[in-house]
N, C-alpha and C positions, 0 to 999 in steps of 0.2 A: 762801739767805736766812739770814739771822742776826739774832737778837734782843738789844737793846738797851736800854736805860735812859733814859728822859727826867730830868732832874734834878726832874720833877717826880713820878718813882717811876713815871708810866707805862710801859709794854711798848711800845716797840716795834718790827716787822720791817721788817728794809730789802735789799733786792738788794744782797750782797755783790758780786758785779760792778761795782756802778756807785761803790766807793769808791777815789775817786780821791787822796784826800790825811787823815792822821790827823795832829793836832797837839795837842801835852801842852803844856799852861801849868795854871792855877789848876782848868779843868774841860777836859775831851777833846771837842776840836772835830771831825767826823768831816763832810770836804766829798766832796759826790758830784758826779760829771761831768754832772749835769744841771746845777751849780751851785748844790742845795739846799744848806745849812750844817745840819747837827745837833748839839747840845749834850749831851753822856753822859755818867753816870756813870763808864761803866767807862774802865779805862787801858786807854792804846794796845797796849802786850804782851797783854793778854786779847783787845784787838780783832784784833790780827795771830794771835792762836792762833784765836779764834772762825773768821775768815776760812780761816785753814790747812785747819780741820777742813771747813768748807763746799766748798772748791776738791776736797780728798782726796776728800770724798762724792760728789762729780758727776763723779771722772774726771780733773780736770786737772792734780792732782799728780801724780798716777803719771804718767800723759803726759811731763811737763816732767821727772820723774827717770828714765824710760824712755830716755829720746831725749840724756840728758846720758850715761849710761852705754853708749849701742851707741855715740857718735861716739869716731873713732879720734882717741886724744892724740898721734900724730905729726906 
């Protein structure tokens, strides 16, 4: 889970899991795979670092640089 910004200064938390798409124009659109749309203050590079750090804390980064490092490059 990772914590957010409504433009209206509200908090609030959303399943990082379910972000399926982040988009920078004027404010940062953040669309989830349910289809909800949310409206954020924060930019897209804080929201891909927020998320980094969310996936590293439950395990599924290291998984994904684990499994990139034993496969053989030949």
């Amino acid at each position: 889970m990772i914590t957010v910004t409504r433009l209206n200064g509200k908090k609030l938390v959303i399943n990082a899991l379910l972000i399926e798409m982040i988009e920078e124009a004027a404010d940062t659109v953040i669309t989830l795979s349910t289809g909800n749309k949310l409206v954020v203050k924060e930019r897209a590079s804080e929201l891909i670092q927020l998320n980094q750090q969310f996936l590293q804390s439950i395990g599924l980064v290291a998984a994904v640089d684990k499994s990139v490092q034993t496969e053989d490059p030949a």
